[in-house]
BAFI-3210 file (N, C-alpha, C; in Angstrom, 3 decimals, decimal comma, padded with zeros to 6 digits):
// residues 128
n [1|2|3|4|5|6|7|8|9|10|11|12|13|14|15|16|17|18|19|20|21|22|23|24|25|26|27|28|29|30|31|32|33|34|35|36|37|38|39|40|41|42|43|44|45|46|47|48|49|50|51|52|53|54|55|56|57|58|59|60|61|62|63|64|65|66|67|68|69|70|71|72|73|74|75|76|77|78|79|80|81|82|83|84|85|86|87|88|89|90|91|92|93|94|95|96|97|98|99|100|101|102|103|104|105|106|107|108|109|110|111|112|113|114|115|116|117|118|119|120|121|122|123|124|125|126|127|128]
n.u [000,832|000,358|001,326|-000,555|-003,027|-002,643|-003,884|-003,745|-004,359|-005,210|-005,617|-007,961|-010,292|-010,117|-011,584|-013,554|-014,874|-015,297|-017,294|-019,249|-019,725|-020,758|-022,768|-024,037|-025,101|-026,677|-028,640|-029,471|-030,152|-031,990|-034,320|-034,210|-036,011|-037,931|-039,231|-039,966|-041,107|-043,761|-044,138|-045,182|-047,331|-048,737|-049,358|-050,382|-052,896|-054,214|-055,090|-056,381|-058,819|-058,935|-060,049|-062,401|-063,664|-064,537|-066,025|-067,902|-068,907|-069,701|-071,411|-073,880|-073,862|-074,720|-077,666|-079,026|-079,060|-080,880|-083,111|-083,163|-084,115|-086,225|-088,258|-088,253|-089,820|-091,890|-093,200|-093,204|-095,037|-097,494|-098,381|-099,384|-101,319|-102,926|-103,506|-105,219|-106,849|-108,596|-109,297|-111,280|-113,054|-113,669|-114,729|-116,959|-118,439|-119,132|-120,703|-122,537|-124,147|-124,621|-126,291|-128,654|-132,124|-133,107|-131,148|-130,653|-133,103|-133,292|-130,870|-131,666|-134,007|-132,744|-130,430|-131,473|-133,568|-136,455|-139,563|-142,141|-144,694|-148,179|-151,532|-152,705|-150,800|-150,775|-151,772|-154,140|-154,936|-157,560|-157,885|-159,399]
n.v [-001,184|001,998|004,947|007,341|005,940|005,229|006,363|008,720|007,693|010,048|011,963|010,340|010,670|013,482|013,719|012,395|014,131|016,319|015,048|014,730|016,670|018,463|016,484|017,185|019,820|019,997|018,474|020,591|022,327|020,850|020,597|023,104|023,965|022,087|023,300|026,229|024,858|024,068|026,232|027,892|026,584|026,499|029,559|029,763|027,535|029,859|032,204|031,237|030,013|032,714|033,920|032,513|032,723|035,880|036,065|035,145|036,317|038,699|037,752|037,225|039,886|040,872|039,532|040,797|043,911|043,181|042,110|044,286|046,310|044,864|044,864|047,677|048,419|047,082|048,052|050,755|049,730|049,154|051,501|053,171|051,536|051,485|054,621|054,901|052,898|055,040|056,716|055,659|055,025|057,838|058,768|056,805|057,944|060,330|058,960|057,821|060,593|061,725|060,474|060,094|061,226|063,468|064,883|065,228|065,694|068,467|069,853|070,061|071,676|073,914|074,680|073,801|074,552|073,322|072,293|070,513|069,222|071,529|071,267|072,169|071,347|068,240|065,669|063,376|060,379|058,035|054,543|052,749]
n.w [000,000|-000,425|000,432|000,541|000,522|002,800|006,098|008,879|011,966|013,419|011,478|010,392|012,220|012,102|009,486|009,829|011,723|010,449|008,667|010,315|011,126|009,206|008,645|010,889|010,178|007,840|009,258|010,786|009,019|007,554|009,847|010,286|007,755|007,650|010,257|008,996|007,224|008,670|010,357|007,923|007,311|009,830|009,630|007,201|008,041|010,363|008,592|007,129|009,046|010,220|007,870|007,393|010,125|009,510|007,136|007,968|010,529|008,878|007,499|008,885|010,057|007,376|007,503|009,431|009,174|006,953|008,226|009,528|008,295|007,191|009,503|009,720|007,609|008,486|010,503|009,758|007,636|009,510|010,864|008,474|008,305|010,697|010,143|007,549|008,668|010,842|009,127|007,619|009,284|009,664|007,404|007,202|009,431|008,075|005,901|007,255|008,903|006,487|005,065|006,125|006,780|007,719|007,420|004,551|003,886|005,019|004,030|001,080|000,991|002,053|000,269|-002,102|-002,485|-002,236|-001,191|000,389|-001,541|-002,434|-002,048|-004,233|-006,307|-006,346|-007,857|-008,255|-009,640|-010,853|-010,773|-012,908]
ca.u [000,000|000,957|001,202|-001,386|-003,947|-002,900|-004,452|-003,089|-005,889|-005,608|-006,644|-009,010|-010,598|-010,605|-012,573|-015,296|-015,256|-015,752|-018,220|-020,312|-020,279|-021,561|-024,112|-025,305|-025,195|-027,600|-030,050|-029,758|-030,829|-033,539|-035,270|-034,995|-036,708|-039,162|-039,924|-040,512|-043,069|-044,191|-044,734|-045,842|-048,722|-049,899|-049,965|-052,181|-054,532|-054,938|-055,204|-057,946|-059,668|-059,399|-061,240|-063,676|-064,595|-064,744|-067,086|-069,585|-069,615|-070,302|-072,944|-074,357|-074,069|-075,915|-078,381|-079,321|-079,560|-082,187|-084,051|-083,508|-084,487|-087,979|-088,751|-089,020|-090,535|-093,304|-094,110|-093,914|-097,035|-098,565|-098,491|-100,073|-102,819|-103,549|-104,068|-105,793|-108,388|-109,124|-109,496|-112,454|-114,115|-114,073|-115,021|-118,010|-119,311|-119,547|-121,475|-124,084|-124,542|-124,814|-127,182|-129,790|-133,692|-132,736|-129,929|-130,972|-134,319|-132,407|-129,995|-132,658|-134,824|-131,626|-129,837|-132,140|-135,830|-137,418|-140,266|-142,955|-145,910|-148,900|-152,522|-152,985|-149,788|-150,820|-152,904|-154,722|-155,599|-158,232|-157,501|-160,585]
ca.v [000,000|003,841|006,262|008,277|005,092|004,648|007,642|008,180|007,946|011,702|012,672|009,770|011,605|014,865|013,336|011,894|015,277|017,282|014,536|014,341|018,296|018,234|016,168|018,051|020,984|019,448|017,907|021,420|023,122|020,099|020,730|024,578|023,928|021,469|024,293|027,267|024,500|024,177|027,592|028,309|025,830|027,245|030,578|029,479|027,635|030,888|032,640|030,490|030,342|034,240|034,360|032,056|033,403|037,354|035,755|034,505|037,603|039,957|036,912|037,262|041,396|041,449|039,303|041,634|044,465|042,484|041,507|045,478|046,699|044,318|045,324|049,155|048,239|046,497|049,097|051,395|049,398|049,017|052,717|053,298|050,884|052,722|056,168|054,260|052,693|055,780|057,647|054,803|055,390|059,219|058,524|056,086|058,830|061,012|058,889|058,063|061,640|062,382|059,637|060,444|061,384|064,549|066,211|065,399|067,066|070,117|070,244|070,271|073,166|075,354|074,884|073,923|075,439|072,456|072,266|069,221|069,808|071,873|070,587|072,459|070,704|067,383|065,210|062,201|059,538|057,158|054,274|051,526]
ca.w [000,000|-000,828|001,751|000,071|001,146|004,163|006,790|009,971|013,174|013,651|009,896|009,870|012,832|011,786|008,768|010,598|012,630|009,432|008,076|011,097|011,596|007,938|008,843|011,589|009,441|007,198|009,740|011,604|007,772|007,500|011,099|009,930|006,444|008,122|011,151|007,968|006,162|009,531|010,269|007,203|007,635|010,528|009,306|006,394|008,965|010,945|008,319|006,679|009,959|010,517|006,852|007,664|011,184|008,972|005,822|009,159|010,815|007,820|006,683|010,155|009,899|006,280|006,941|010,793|008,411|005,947|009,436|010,160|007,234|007,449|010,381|009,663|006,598|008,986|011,290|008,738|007,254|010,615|010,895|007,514|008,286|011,374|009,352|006,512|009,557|010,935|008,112|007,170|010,378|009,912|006,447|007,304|010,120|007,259|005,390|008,203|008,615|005,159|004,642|007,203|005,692|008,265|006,537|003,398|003,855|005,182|002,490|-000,184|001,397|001,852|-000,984|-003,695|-002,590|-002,737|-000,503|000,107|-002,544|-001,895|-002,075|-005,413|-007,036|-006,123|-008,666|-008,078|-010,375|-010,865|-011,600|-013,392]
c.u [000,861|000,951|000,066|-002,483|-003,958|-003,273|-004,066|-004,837|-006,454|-006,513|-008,200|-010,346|-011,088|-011,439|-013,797|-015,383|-016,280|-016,886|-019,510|-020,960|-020,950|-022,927|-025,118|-025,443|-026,497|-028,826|-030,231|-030,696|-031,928|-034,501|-035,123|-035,790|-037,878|-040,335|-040,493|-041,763|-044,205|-045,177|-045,634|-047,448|-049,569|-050,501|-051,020|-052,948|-054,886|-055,052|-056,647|-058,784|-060,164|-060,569|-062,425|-064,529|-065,159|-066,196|-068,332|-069,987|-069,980|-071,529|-073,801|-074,578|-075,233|-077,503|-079,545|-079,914|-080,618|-083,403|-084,552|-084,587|-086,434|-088,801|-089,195|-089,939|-091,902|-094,197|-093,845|-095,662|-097,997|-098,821|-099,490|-101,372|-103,564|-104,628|-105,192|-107,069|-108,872|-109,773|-111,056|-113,172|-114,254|-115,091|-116,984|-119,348|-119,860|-120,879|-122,872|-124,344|-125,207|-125,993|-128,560|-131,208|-132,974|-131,974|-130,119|-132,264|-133,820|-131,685|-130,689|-133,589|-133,982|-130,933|-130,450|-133,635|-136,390|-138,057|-141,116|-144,162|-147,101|-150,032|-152,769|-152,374|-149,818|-151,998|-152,955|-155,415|-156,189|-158,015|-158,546|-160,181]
c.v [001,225|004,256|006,984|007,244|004,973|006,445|007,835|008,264|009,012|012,003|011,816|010,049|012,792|014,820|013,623|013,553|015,645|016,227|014,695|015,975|018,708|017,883|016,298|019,236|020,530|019,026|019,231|022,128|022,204|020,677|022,375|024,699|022,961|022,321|025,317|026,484|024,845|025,218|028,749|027,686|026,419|028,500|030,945|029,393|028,684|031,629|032,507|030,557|031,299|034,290|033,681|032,792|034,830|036,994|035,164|035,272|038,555|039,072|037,621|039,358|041,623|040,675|040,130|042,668|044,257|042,356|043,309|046,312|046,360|044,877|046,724|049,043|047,615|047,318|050,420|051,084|049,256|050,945|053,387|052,988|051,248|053,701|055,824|053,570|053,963|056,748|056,749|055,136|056,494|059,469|058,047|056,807|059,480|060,397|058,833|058,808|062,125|061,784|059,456|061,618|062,909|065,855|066,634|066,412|068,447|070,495|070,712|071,616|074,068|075,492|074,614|074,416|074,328|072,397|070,856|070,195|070,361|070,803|071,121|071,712|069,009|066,883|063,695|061,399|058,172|056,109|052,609|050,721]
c.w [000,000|000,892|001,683|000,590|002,164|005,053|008,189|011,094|013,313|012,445|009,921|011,193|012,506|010,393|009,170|011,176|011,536|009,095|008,736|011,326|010,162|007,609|009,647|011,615|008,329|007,427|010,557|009,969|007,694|008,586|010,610|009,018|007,088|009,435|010,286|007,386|007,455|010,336|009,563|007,313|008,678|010,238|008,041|006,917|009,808|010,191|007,145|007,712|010,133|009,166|007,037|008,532|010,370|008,053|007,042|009,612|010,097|007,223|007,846|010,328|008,922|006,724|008,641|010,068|007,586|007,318|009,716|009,624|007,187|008,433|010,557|008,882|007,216|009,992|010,518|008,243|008,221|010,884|009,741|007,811|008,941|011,017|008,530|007,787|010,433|010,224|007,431|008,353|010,505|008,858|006,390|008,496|009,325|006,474|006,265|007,760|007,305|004,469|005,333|006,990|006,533|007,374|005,222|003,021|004,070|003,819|001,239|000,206|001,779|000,890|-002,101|-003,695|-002,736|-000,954|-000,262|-000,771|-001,942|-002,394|-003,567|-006,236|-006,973|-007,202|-008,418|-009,219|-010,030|-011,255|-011,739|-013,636]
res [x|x|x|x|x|x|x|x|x|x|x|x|x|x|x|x|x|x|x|x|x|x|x|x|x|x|x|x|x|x|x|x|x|x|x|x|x|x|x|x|x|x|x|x|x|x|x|x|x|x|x|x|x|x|x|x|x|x|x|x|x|x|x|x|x|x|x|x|x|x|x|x|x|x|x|x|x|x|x|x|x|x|x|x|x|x|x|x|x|x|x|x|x|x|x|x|x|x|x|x|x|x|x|x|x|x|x|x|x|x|x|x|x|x|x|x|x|x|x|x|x|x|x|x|x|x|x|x]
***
């Protein structure tokens, strides 16, 4: 054998050193590249989560507003209907009134002269 083959203990030592510090240069860069996916992963899932929880509470916001929204929109119409039933019962006094042999007789002898007929204006027929 050469010289150049043969290695003495020391070198073949300071080999392995360098080989082994190599290789826990390598598994120290793996466990850092496996902690970044790592990290990265979580910060997707909280960051998917955060969007989820946001797209529930703005569902949950619009659809409060739609509820809000109805709800004026209903006592609004209860308010209307109100006005609209009183306005029939002021309406329907009127007509009584207006419809009563009383008023009507009045009305006609002040504003149009009409009187009940005399005994002259009255004609009677016979009838065979």
């Amino acid at each position: 054998m050469d010289k150049k083959d043969t290695i003495s203990l020391n070198e073949y030592k300071k080999i392995k050193k360098k080989k082994l510090k190599k290789k826990s240069q390598l598994n120290n860069i793996n466990k850092f590249k496996n902690k970044k996916s790592k990290n990265k992963r979580k910060n997707l899932i909280s960051v998917v989560f955060v969007a989820i929880i946001l797209s529930i509470v703005i569902t949950f916001m619009y659809r409060y507003s739609i509820i809000s929204n109805l709800r004026y929109d209903i006592h609004s119409l209860d308010t209307e209907l109100k006005n609209k039933k009183n306005e029939k019962k002021q309406l329907d006094l009127k007509l009584d009134e207006l419809s009563r042999s009383g008023f009507i007789e009045k009305e006609a002898k002040e504003k149009l002269n009409m009187n009940y007929p005399n005994e002259e204006q009255t004609v009677y027929i016979n009838i065979d």
